[in-house]
N, C-alpha and C positions, 0 to 999 in steps of 0.2 A: 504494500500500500504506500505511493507515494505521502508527502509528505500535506501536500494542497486537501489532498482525501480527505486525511485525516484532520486537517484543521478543519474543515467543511463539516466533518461529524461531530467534532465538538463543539462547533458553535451550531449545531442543531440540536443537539443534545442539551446545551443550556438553553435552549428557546424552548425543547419541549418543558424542562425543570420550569419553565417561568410561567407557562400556560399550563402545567399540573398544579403549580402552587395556586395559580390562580383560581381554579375550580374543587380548591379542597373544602372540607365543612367550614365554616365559621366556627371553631370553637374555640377552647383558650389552647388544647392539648393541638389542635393541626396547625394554630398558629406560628406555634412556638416552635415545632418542627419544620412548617411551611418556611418560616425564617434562616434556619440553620439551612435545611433542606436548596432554597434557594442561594443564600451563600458560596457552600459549597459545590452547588451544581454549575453557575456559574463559572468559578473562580479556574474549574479544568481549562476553558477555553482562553483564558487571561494569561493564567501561568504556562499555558501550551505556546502561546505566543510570544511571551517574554522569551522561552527557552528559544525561540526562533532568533532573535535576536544577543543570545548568548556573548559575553566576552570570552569564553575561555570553555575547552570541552569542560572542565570541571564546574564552571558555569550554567553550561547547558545539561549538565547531567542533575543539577540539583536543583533548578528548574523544573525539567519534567520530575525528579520525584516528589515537587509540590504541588504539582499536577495530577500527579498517581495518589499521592494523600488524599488531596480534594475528591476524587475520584472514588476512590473509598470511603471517602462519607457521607457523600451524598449517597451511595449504590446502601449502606447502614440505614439512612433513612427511609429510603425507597420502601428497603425492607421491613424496617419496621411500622412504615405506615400499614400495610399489607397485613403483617400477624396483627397489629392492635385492629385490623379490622376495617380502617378509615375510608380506604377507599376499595373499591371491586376488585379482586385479584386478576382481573382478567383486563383491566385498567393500567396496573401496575408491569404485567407482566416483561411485555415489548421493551419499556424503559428498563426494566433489571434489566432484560437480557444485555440489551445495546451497555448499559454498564459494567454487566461481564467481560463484553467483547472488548468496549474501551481498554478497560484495566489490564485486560491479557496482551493488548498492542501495546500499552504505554510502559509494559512490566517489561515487557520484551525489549525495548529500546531501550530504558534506562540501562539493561544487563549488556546491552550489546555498546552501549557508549563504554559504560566502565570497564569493557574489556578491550575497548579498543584504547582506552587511558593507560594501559600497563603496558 
């Protein structure tokens, strides 16, 4: 997967995060995660991008792994909206997976920078 791809899928990936937050319950509990939730689903596409503009491969490498963090907590909330029930599993599901798929690209590249570091 080229590099274009993949920015293209994470800034679709935080636009779908911004229209699920948007249509979560009104309550204090989807809030407060709708908050975190948005944050960090956001923040992949930011930090994916910053990494693009790296000073340095060590730069670029701890970049995307704050890319891969964000990544992971928003795919933690996904998830827990889904067990507490909040929203339809069948809602939720497409966005976990596409956060699988993320994380296993983004996991992949950080390993593949830091070996090309040594």
């Amino acid at each position: 997967m080229g590099g274009r791809d993949l920015d293209a899928r994470l800034l679709q990936y935080g636009a779908r995060i911004i229209r699920l937050v948007e249509v979560l319950p009104r309550t204090m509990t989807c809030r407060c995660i709708g908050d975190q939730l948005l944050r960090s689903g956001m923040a992949v596409s930011a930090n994916y991008e910053e990494a693009q503009g790296a000073e340095s491969r060590t730069d670029f490498a701890h970049k995307l792994q704050i890319a891969l963090k964000e990544l992971r907590e928003s795919n933690c909330w996904l998830r827990l909206l889904a067990e507490a029930g909040k929203m339809p599993p069948d809602r939720l599901a497409d966005i976990i997976d596409e956060s699988k798929q993320l994380r296993a690209i983004l996991s992949k590249a950080v390993v593949t920078t830091k070996a090309k570091m040594k």
